[in-house]
C-alpha positions as a Markdown table, in Angstrom:
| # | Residue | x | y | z |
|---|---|---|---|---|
| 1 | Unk | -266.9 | -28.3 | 4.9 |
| 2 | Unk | -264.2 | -26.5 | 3.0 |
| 3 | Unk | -263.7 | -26.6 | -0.1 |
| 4 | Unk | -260.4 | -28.7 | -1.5 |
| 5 | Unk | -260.3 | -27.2 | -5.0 |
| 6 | Unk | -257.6 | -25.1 | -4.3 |
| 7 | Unk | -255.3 | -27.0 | -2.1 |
| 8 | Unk | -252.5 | -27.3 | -3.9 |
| 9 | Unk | -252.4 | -23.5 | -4.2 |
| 10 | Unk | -252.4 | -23.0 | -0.5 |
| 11 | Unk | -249.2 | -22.1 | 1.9 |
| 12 | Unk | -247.9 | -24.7 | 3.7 |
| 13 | Unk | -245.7 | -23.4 | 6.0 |
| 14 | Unk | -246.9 | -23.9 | 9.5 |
| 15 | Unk | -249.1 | -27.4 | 8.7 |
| 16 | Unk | -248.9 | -30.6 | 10.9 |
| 17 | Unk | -247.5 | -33.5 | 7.9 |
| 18 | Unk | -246.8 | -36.6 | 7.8 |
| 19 | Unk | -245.2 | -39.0 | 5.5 |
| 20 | Unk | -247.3 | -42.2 | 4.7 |
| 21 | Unk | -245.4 | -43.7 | 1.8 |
| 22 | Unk | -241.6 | -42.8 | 0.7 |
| 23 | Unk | -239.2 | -44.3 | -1.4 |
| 24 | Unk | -237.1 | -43.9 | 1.4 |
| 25 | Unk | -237.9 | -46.2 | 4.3 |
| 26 | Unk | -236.4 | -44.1 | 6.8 |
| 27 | Unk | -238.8 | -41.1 | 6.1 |
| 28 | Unk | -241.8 | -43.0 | 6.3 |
| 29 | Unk | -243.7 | -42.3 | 9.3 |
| 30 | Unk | -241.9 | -38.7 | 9.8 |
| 31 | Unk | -244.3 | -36.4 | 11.2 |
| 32 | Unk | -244.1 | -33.0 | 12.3 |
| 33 | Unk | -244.5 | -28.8 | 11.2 |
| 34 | Unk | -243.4 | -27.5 | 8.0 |
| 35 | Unk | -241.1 | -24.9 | 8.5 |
| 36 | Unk | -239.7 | -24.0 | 5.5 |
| 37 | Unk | -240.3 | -25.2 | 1.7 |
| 38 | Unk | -237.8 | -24.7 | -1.5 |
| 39 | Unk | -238.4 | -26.2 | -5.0 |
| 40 | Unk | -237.9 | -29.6 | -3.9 |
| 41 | Unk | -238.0 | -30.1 | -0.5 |
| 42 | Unk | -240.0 | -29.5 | 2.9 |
| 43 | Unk | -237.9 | -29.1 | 6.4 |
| 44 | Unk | -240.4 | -30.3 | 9.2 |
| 45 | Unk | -239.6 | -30.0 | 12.7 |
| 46 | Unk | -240.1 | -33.4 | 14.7 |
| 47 | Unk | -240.7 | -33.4 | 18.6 |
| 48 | Unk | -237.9 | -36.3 | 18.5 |
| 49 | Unk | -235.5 | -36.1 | 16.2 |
| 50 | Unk | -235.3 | -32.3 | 14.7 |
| 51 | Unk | -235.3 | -30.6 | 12.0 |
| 52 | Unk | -235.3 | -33.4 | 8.8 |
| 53 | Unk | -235.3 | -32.4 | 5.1 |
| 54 | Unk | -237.9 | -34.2 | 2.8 |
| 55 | Unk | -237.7 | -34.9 | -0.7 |
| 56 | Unk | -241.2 | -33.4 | -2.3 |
| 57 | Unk | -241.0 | -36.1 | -5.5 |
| 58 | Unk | -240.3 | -39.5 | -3.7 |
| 59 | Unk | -243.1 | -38.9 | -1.1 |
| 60 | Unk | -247.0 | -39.0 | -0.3 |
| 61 | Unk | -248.0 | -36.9 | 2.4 |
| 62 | Unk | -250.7 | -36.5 | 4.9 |
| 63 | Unk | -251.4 | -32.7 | 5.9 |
| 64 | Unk | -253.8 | -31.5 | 8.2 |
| 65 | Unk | -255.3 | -28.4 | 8.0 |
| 66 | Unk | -256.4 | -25.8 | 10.9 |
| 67 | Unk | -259.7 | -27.2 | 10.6 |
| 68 | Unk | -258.8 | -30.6 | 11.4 |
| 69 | Unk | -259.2 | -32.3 | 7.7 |
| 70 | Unk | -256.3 | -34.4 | 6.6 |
| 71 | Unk | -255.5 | -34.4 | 3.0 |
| 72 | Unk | -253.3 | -37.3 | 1.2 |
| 73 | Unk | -251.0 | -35.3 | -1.9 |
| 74 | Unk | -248.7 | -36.5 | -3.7 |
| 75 | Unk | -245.7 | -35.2 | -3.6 |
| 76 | Unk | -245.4 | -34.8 | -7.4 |
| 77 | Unk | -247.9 | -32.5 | -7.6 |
| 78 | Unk | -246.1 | -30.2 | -5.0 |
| 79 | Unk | -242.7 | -30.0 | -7.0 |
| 80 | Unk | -241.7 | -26.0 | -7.7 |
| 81 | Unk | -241.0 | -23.6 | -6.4 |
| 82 | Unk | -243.9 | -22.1 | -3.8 |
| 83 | Unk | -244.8 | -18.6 | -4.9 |
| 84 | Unk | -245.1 | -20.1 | -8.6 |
| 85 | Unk | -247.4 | -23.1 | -7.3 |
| 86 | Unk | -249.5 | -20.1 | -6.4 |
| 87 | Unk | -250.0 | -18.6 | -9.4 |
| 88 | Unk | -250.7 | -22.5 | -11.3 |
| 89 | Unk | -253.7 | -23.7 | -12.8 |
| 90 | Unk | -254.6 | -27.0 | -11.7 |
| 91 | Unk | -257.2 | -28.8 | -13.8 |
| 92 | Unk | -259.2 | -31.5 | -11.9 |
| 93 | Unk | -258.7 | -34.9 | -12.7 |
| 94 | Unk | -261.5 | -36.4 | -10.8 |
């Protein structure tokens, strides 16, 4: 089993996601691969509809990682900028 500590640390570029809750009905259910990430936003590629833009704040996300797990984030907790998410220190809150 892998360890989860560090999740929100990881790169998530090139990670299957999809949105489970939104404030924006239209985004809910979106799935697809991140292929790019700024400070406030993922662009996924969908087999069906393209490239779409999601805003990081107003969502929760399901990603699933290379070894099959699916993790639920919050989208809150992904807001910044990705090489300074990196360097954060997350304290648990569980």
């Amino acid at each position: 089993m892998r360890d989860l500590r560090h999740i929100l640390q990881d790169e998530f570029i090139g990670l299957r996601v999809k949105v489970v809750k939104c404030t924006n009905p239209c985004c809910v259910g979106l799935s697809g691969i991140v292929i790019d990430e700024t400070r406030n936003t993922f662009k996924i590629l969908c087999k069906d509809r393209g490239e779409k833009i999601l805003i990081k704040e107003n969502s929760i996300f399901h990603f699933t990682l290379p070894d099959k797990t699916v993790v639920e984030i919050d989208g809150k907790a992904l807001v910044g900028r990705p090489e300074d998410r990196v360097k954060k220190v997350v304290r648990r809150r569980w």
